[in-house]
N, C-alpha and C positions, 0 to 999 in steps of 0.2 A: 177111707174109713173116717165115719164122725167122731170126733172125741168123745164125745157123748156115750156110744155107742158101746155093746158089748162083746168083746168076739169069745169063739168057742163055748165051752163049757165052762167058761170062768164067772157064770152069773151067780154063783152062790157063794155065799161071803165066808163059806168055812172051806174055801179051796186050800191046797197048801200054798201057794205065797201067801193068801191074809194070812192063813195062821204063823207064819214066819213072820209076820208084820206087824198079829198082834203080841209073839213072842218077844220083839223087840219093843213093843209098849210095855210087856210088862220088868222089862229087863229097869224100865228108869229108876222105879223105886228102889231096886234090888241095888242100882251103883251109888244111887247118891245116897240107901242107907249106910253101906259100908264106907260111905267119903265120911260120911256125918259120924259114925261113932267111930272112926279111927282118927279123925283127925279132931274135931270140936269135943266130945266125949273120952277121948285119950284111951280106946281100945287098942288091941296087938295092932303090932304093925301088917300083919298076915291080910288084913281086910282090906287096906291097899290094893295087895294085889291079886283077892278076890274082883274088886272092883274090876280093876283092869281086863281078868280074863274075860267078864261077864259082859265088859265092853268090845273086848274082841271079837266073842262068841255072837254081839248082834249087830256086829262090821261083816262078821263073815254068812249071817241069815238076810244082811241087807244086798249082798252078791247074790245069793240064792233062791231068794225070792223072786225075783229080776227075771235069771235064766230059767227056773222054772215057769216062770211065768210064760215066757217067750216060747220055749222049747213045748209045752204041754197047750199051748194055746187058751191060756186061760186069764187073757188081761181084760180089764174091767175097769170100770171107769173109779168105782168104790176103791181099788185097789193100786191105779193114778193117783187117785186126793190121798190115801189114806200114808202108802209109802213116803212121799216126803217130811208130812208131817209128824211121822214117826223117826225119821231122822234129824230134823230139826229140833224134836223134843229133846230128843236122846244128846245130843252135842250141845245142846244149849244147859240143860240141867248140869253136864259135865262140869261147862265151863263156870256156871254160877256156884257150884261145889266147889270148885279149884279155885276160883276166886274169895271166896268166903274163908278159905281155908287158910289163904294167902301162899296158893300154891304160886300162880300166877299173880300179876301185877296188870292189871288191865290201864290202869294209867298210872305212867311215871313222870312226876315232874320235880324238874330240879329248882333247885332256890334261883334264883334271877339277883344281877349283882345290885338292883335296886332294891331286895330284899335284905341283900349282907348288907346297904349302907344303911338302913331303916334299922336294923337290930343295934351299930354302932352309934348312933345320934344319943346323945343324952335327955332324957325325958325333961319335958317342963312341969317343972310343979311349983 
């Protein structure tokens, strides 16, 4: 089979995986608003772990989509392009929430002892 190509009855783009695929598109807003006003906004802490469910919830339609797809024969080439890029949105938006947030540390660097003896040197003036 071409990649290109479509099999079964999956040429229409409101099969149920896309729509479990555009569920998970629409799931981004929904995490990173709850990252955003619980943590930059200083909302309950509760939205936290809305977040998190609502990321669970399209961990577990990105399993689903997949075997439905497989099992009902309805993969599509629309639904090839469309599934990864909906996971990459989705984990990358996380990770730039958590990092804004200073949940994570995406680079750590330590002082360098050429640094300690640069602070100790007495200034010229």
């Amino acid at each position: 089979m071409n990649i290109a190509t479509t099999k079964g009855s999956g040429r229409s783009s409101l099969s149920l995986p896309n729509i479990l695929t555009y569920g998970r598109i629409a799931a981004i807003p929904v995490v990173v608003g709850c990252v955003f006003l619980q943590s930059i906004m200083y909302y309950p802490l509760w939205l936290r772990w809305v977040a998190l469910a609502v990321f669970i919830a399209a961990a577990i339609t990105d399993y689903l989509d997949g075997y439905y797809a497989r099992i009902w024969d309805q993969q599509s080439a629309f639904g090839r392009m469309l599934d990864p890029i909906a996971d990459k949105l989705l984990v990358a938006s996380c990770l730039l929430m958590l990092a804004a947030d200073s949940s994570i540390c995406l680079l750590y660097t330590s002082p360098s002892p050429r640094d300690r003896t640069r602070s100790r040197m007495p200034s010229s003036a």
